[in-house]
Every structure is written in C-alpha cells, then in structure tokens.
Wavefront OBJ file of the C-alpha trace (Angstrom):
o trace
v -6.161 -27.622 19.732
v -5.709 -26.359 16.454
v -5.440 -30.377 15.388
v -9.234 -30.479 16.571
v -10.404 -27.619 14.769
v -9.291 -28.841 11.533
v -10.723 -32.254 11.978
v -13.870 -30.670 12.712
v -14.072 -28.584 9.952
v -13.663 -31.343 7.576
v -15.964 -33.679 10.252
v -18.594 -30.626 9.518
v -17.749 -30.444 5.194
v -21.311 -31.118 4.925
v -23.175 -28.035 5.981
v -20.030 -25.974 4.690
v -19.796 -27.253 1.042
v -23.467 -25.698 0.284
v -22.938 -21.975 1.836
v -19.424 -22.015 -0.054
v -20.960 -22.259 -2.829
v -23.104 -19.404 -2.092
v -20.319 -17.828 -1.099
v -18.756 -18.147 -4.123
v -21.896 -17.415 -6.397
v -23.744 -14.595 -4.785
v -24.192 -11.304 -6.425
v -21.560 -10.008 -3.992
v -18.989 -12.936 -4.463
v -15.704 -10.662 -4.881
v -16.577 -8.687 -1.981
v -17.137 -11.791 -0.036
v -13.864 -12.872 -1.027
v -12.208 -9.387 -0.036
v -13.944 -10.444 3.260
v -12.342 -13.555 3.258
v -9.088 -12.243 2.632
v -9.275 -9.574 5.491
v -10.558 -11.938 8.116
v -7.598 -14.386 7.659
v -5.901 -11.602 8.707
v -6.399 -12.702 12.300
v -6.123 -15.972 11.776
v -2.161 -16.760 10.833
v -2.338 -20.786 10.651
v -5.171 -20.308 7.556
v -2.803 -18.323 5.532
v -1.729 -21.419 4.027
v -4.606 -22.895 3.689
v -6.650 -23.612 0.728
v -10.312 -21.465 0.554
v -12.582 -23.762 1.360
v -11.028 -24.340 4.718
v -10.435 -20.683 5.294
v -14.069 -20.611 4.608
v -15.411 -23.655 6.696
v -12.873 -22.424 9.634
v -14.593 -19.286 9.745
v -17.794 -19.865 9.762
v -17.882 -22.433 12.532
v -15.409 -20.852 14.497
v -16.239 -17.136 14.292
v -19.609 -16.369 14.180
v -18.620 -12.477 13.669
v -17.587 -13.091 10.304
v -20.894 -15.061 9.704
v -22.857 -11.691 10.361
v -21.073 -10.339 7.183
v -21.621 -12.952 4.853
v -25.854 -12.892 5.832
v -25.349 -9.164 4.980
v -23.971 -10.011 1.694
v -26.474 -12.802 1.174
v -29.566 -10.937 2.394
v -30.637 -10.663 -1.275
v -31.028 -13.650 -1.955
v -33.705 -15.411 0.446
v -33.134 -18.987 -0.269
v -29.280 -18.279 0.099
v -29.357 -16.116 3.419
v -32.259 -18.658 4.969
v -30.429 -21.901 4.114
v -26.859 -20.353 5.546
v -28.558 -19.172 8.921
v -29.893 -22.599 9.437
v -26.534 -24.207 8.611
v -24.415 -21.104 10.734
v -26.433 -19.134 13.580
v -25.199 -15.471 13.587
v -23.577 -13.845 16.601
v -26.890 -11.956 18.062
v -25.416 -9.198 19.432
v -23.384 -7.993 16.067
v -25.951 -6.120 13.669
v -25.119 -4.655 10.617
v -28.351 -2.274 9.742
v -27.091 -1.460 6.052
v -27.945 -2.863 2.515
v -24.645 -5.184 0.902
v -24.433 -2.675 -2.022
v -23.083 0.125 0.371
v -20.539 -1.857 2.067
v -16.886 -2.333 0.195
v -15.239 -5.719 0.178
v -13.024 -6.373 2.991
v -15.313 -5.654 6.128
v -13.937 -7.857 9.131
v -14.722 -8.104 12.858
v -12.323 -8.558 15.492
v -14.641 -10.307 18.094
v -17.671 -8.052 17.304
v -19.549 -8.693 20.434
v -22.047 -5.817 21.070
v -21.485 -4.151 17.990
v -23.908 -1.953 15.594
v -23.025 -0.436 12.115
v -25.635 1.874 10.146
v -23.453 3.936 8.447
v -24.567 5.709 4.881
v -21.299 3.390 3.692
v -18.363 1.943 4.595
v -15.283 1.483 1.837
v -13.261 -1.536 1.478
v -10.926 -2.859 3.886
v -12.443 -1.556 7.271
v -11.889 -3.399 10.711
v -14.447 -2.856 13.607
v -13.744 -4.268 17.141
v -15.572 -5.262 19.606
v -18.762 -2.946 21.515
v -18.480 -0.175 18.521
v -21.506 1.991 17.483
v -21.771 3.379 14.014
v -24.516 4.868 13.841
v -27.645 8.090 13.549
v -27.880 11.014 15.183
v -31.203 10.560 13.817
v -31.334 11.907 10.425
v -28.151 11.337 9.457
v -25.255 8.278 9.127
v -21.541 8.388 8.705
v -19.510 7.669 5.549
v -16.464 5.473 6.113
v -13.344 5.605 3.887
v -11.306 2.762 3.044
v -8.805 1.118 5.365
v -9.884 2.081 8.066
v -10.532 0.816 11.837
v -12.487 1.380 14.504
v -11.263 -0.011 17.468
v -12.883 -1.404 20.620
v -15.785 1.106 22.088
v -15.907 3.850 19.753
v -18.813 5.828 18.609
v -19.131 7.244 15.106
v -21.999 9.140 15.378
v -23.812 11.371 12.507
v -23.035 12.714 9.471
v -19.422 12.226 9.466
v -16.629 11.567 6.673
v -14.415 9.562 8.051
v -11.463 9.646 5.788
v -9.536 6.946 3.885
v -6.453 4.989 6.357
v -7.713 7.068 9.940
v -8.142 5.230 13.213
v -10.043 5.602 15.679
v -8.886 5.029 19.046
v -10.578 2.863 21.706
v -13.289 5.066 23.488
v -13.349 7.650 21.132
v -16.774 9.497 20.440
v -16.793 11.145 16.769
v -19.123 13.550 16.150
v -16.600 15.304 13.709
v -15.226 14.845 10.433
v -11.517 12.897 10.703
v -9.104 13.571 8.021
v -7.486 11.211 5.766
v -4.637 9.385 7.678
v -5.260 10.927 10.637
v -5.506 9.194 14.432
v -8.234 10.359 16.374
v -8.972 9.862 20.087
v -10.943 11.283 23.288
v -14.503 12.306 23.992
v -15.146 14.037 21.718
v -12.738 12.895 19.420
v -9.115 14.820 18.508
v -6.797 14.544 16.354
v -3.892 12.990 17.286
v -1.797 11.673 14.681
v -1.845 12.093 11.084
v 0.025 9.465 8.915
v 0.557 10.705 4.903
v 1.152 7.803 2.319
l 1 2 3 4 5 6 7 8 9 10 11 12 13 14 15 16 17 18 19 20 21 22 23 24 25 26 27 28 29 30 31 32 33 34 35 36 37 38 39 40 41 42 43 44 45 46 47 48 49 50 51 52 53 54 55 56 57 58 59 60 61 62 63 64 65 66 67 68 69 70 71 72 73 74 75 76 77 78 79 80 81 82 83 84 85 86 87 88 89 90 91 92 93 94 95 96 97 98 99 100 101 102 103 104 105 106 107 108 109 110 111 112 113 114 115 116 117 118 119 120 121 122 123 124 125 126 127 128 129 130 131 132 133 134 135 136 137 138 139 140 141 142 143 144 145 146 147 148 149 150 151 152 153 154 155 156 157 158 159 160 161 162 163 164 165 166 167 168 169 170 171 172 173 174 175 176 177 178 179 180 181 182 183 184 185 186 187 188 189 190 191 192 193 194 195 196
C-alpha cells in the first residue's frame, strides 16, 4: 500500500510542485514548515523522506493538514485560490482565525468535525478529531504552546490554556488550565500536573 502511495505522489508531481513552492515562499513559510515538521509526526515512513515528498504525501493524502496550509495562505489570493483548486480542503475542519495568530507547528490528527476560533494558539499544538475551540460569545481562548486537545473537547471562552497541558477526550473547559497540567471531565479538572 504504502508502494502505491508513493508512486502516486510522484504520478501527481504536477499539481504538487506549484503549491510547494507556495509553501515554501509565503509570508508564513517557517511556520508552514513547523507545520510540516509536526504533521510527520504521525506519519513514521516520511521521516526519511526528503520535503517535497513529505509535502506532496500530505497534501493528497490528508486533507486535514491542507486546511492549515489555506489558513497560512489566505493572504495571498492567487496562492490560497490556485492551492484549493489543486487540493480540496476537508469541509468539515474550519479554522476561523487570521495566520498571524497561529504559531508554527499546528497539526490535526484526523480533524473531522473540528472548529478553532481561538484569540491564538502557540506553536506546536495538536487538535483531534470533533474538537470545538471556540466563543462564549464575546470572548476566545488563548492556547499555549505544546499543547493538545484531544478527541471531543470543548475550549470554550476566555481561557488561558497554559504552555505543555492536555486536555482529555470529552473534556469541557470553561476554566483557566495551568501550565503542565492534565485536565479532564465536564467541566474540566485538574488531574495531573507535569513540571519540566
């Protein structure tokens, strides 16, 4: 299987070429690499792969991740039209915040049914799959770096979520969550708090 995937990436070169070289020239190009760098994450056989493939691997194999890269791209019309034509984005994975409030790093895992409006989100954050981050209708959460959201949670309102916490499938935050710390439940606890 994973024979056929790499044959069609390079069958496809010719619709990845141009958006990796948006990728690689956009206003946002070393955050779009931090993204690049944190989505191989889930992919082991890319690690030794050279960028381009990485690149061409994700985006016609994981539409998640090509959600992100319109984000970053959204700028530039031209860029962001000519890359949705090329690389449809998954529909039900919106991401309701300008590029310039969003650290490198952001990555999907599936991302299916998944909204983030946060005020911002810091570098190296993972979101699963039917998350919310979102308004309690005046204000949005800030997100720290490293950290993840995992399948189902809500982040809701004017939050800090603080650098390296998790939150834990389910969980509804309507609370601030320390640095480190594991949170979990409705509405969400404390559970856990790792210290560097």
């Amino acid at each position: 299987m994973e024979k056929l995937k790499a044959l069609w990436v390079y069958f496809n070169i010719g619709r990845v070429l141009p958006v990796y070289f948006f990728f690689r020239t956009n206003r946002f190009k070393d955050k779009c690499l931090m993204d690049l760098t944190e989505w191989i994450v889930y992919y082991p056989e890319l690690q030794r792969r050279g960028r381009l493939f990485q690149f061409g691997y994700l985006m016609l194999f994981d539409k998640a991740c090509r959600n992100v890269l319109l984000n970053r791209l959204h700028r530039n019309i031209i860029m962001y039209v000519i890359t949705r034509v090329f690389f449809s984005p998954l529909d039900s994975c919106y991401i309701n915040m300008p590029p310039e409030k969003i650290g490198g790093g952001l990555a999907f895992q599936h991302g299916f049914s998944t909204i983030v409006a946060a005020e911002e989100i810091g570098e190296r954050c993972h979101i699963n799959q039917q998350v919310t981050v979102g308004y309690n209708g005046k204000e949005a959460p800030i997100i720290g770096d490293d950290v993840r959201i995992t399948a189902g949670a809500k982040v809701i309102g004017g939050v800090n979520v603080g650098k390296g916490a998790t939150i834990a499938a389910g969980a509804v935050v309507v609370k601030d969550v320390p640095e480190g710390a594991t949170v979990a439940g409705v509405p969400a606890k404390v559970v856990k708090i790792t210290r560097n």
